[in-house]
C-alpha positions as CSV (number, residue, x, y, z in Angstrom):
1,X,3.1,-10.5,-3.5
2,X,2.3,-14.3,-3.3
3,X,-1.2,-15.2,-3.8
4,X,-2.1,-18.9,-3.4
5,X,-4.6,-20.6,-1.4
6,X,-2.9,-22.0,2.1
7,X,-1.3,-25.1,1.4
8,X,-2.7,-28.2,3.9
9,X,-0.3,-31.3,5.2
10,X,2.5,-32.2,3.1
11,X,1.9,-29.8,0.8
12,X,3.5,-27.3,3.1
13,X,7.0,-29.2,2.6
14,X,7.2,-29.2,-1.4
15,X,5.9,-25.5,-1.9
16,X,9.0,-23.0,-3.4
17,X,7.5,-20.1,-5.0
18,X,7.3,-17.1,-1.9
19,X,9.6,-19.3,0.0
20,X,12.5,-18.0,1.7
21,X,14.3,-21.3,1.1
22,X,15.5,-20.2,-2.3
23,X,17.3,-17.3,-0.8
24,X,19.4,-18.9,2.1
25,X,20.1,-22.5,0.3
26,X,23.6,-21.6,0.2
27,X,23.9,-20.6,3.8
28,X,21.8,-23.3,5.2
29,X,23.8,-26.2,2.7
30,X,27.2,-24.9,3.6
31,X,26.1,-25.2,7.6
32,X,24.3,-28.6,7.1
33,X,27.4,-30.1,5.7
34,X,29.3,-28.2,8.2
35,X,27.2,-30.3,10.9
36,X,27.4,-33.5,8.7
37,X,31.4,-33.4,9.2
38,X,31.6,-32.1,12.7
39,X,29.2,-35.4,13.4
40,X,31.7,-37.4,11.3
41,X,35.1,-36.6,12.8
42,X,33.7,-36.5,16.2
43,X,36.0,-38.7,17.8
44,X,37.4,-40.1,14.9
45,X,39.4,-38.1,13.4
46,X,42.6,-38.8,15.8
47,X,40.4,-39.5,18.5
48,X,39.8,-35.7,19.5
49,X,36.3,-34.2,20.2
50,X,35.7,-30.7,20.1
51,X,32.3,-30.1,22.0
52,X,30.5,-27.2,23.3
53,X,28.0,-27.2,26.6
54,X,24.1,-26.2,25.5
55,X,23.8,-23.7,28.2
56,X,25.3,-20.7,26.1
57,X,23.6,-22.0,22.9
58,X,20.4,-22.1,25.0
59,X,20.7,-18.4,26.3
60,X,22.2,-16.8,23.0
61,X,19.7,-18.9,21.2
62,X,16.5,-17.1,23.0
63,X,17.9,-13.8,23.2
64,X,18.2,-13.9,19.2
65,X,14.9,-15.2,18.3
66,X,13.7,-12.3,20.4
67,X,15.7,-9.5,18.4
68,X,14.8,-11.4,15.0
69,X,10.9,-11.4,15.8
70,X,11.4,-7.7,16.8
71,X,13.6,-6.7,13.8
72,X,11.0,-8.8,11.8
73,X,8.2,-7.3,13.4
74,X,9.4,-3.6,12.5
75,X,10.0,-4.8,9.5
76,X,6.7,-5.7,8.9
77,X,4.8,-2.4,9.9
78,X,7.0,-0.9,7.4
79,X,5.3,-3.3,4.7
80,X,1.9,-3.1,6.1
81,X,2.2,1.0,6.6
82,X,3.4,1.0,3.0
83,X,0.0,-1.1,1.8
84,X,-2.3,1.4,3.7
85,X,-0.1,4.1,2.2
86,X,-1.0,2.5,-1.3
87,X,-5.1,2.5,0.2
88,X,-4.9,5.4,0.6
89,X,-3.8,6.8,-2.8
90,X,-6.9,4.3,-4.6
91,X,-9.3,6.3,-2.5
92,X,-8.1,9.6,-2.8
93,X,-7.9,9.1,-6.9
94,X,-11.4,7.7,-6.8
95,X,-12.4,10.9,-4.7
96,X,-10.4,13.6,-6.9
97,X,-11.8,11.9,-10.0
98,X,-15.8,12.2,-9.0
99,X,-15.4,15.1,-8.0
100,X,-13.9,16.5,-11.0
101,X,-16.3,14.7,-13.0
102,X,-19.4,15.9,-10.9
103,X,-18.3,19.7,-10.2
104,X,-16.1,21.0,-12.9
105,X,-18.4,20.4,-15.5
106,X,-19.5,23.4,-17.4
107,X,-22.8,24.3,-17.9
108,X,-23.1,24.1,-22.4
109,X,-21.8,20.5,-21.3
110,X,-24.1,19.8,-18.6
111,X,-26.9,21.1,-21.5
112,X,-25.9,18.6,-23.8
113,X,-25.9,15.4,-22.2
114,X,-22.0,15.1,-23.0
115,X,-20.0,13.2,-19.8
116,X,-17.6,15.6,-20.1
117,X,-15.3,17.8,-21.2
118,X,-11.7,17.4,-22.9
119,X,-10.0,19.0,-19.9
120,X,-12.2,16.9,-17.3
121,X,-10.7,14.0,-19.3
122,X,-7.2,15.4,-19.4
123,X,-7.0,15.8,-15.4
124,X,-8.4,12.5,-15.0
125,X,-5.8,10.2,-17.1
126,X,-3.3,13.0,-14.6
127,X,-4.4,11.2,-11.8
128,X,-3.9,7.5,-13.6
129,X,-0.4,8.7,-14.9
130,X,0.4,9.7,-11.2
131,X,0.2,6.5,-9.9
132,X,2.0,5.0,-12.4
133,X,4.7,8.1,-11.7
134,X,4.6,6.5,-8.2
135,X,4.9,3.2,-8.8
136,X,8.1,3.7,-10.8
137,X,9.5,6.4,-8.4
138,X,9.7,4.3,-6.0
139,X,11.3,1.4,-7.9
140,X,13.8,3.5,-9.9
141,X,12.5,2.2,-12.9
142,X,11.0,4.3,-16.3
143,X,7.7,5.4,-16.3
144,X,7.6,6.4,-19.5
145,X,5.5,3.1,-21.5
146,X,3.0,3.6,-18.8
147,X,2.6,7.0,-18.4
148,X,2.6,8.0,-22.0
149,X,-0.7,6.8,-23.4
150,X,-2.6,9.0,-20.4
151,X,-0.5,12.4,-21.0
152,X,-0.6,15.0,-23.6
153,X,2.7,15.6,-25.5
154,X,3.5,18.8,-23.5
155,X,2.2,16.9,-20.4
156,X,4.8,14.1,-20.8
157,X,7.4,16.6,-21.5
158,X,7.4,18.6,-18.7
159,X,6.8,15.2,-16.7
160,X,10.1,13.0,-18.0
161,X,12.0,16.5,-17.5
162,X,10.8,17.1,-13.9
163,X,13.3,15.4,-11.4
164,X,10.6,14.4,-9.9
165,X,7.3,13.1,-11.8
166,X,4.8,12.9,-9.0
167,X,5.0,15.9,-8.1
168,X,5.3,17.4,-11.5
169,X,1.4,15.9,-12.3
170,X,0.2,17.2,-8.8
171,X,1.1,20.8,-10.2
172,X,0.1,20.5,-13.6
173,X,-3.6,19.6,-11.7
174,X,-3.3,22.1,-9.6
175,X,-2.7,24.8,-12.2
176,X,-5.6,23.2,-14.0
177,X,-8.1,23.8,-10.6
178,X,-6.9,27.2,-9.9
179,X,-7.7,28.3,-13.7
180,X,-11.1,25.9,-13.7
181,X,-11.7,28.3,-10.4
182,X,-10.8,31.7,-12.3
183,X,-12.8,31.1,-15.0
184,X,-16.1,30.6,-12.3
185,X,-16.2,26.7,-13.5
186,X,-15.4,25.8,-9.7
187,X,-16.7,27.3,-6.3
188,X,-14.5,28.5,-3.8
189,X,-14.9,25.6,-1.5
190,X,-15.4,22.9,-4.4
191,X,-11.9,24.0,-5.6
192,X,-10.5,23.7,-1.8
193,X,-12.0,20.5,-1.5
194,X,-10.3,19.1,-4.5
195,X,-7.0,21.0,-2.9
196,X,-7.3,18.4,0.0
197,X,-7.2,15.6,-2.7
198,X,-4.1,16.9,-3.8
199,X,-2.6,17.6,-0.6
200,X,-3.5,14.1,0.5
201,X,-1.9,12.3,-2.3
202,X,0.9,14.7,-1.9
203,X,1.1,13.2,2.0
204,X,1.0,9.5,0.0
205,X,3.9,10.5,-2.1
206,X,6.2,11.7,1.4
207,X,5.6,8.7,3.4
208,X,6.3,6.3,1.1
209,X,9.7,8.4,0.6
210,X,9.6,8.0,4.4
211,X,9.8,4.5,4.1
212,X,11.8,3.7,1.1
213,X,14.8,6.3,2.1
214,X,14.8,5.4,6.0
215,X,15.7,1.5,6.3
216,X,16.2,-0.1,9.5
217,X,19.6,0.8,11.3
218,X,22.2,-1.1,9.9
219,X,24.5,-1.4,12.7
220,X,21.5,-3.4,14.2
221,X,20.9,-5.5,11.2
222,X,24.3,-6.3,10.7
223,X,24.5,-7.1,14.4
224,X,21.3,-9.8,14.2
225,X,23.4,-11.0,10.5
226,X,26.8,-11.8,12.2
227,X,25.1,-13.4,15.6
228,X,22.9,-15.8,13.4
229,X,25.4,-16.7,10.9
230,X,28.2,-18.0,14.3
231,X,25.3,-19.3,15.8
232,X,24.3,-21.8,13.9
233,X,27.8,-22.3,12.4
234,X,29.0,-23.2,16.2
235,X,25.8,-24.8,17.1
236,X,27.1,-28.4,15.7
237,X,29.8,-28.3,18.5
238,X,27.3,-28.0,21.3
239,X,24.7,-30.8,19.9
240,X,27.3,-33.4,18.3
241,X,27.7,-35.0,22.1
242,X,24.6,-34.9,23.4
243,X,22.8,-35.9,20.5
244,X,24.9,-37.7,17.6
245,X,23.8,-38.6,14.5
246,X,20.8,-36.4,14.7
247,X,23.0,-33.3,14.7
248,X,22.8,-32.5,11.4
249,X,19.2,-32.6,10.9
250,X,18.7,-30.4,14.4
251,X,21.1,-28.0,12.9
252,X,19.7,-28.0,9.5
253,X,16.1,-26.7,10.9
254,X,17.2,-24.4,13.8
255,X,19.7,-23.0,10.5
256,X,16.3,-22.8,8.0
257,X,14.6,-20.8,11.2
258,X,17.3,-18.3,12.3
259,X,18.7,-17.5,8.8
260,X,15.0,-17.4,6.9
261,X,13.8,-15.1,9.9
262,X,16.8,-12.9,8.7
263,X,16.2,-12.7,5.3
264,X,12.8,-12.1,5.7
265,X,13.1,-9.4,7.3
266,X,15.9,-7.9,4.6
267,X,13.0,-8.7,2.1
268,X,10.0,-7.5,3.4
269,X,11.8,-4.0,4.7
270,X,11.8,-2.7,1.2
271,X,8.1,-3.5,0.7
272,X,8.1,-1.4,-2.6
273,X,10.7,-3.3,-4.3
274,X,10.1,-6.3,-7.1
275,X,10.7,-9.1,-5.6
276,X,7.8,-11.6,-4.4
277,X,6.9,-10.7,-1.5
278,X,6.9,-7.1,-2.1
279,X,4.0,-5.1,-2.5
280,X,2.0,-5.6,-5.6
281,X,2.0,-2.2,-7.2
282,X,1.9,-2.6,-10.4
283,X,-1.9,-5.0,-9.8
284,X,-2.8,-1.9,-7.6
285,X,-2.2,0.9,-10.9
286,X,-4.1,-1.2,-13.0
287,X,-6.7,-0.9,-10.9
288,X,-6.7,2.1,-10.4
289,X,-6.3,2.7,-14.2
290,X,-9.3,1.0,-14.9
291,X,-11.5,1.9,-12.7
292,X,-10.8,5.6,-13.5
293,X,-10.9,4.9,-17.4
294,X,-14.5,3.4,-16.9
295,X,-16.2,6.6,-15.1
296,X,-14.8,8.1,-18.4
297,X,-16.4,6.2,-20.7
298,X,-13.4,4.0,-21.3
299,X,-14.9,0.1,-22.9
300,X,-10.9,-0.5,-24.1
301,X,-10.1,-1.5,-20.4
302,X,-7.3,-3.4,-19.7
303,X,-7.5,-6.5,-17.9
304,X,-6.7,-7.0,-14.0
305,X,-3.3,-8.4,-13.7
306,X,-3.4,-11.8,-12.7
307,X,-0.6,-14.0,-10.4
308,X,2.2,-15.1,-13.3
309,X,3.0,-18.6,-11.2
310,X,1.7,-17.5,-7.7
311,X,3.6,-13.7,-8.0
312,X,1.4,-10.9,-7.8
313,X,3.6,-7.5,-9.2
């Protein structure tokens, strides 16, 4: 995610980090030089000019901004649904871990003034190793250097071998609160309390599936890719008459609109990817890590992540 103040004037013109400029410069170079010799051979090249009327231009012109804001717009309450999604999973860990700090502690610990016990602090650093689980699930990436430092050595093994590592730490705490509850450590409805922690986090973990493994239909995004792309490739032809030399500089912005629309809306529709305008997960586990760490006791915290040139991952 890009994190920068909001630039003022000029500044606005020279700014490339979160721009989509970097991703279409080939696309809108080859169509400005396109425009550059359509406006040069106009009537020159063996005295033949190959010109277009504006009317269609005009009407296929507004119909596609429409569709592109609407594909864009989708594509956005994928991204914001996918940050609540990521809310919602800080809350709930906050939740699950007061509780379990407040409620499964035994009574010789509550007599001696210790925070609490070894297996308090072992479902705890479950719930930060979930999230990191997450994170990486749903980037296809290895979890293992996060989650290792939080998980026991037959936690992590049973995690890496599950196929899939979420859901694997949800169990292993759920075991853990149905023995805390047979051994009288947890009341019936304290232990079905922390079950709607689990179950909610367990809702996180499908929507976000929801979103990753359901992308936009790609008839329809291939349709908006093909219509943008002749568009603006056949737009010099209607412009070169009516307005000349200006055509390629018309061209060049309507081409930066319609084909920056288009791959925004291929970049924000994956909003759990790495790239930098995708959501920042990995600045959402660390805080998540440390505030967790802290109601244990935890000084070592790591630091916040910080924007690395404006990128927030």
């Amino acid at each position: 995610m890009i994190v920068r103040k909001r630039p003022r004037g000029w500044q606005l013109f020279f700014i490339v980090r979160g721009s989509i400029l970097y991703s279409i410069r080939w696309s809108l170079l080859v169509n400005t030089l396109l425009a550059i010799a359509v406006t040069y051979v106009h009537g020159n090249l063996f005295k033949v000019k190959i010109t277009l009327t504006t009317i269609p231009f005009t009407l296929i012109g507004l119909a596609l901004a429409i569709f592109l804001g609407f594909r864009n717009s989708a594509t956005y309450d994928r991204y914001w649904e996918g940050r609540k999604l990521w809310g919602e999973l800080v809350i709930q860990t906050r939740v699950l871990c007061r509780q379990i700090l407040a409620y499964a502690n035994p009574t010789d610990f509550r007599h001696s003034g210790t925070h609490q016990d070894p297996e308090q602090d072992t479902q705890v650093r479950r719930l930060i190793a979930f999230s990191h689980a997450l994170r990486h699930h749903l980037r296809d990436t290895d979890p293992q250097p996060d989650i290792t430092p939080h998980l026991s050595d037959e936690d992590l093994s049973r995690c890496l071998k599950a196929q899939h590592r979420p859901e694997s730490l949800l169990h292993q705490m759920a075991r853990q609160f149905d023995q805390w509850q047979q051994d009288g450590r947890l009341r019936e409805i304290t232990a079905m309390e922390l079950d709607k922690g689990l179950s909610a986090l367990q809702r996180v973990v499908g929507a976000c599936e929801r979103i990753k493994h359901t992308p936009l239909p790609f008839s329809y995004t291939l349709m908006l890719h093909r219509t943008a792309y002749l568009y603006c490739l056949l737009l010099p032809f209607g412009l070169v008459d009516t307005i000349g030399f200006m055509t390629p500089v018309v061209v060049a912005i309507v081409s930066y609109t319609f084909f920056g629309l288009d791959a925004l809306g291929d970049e924000i529709e994956e909003p759990f990817g790495m790239s930098p305008n995708d959501l920042p997960l990995s600045a959402i586990c660390r805080s998540v890590e440390r505030l967790l760490r802290e109601q244990l006791g935890d000084d070592d915290l790591p630091p916040p992540l910080e924007p690395d040139n404006h990128c927030l991952s």
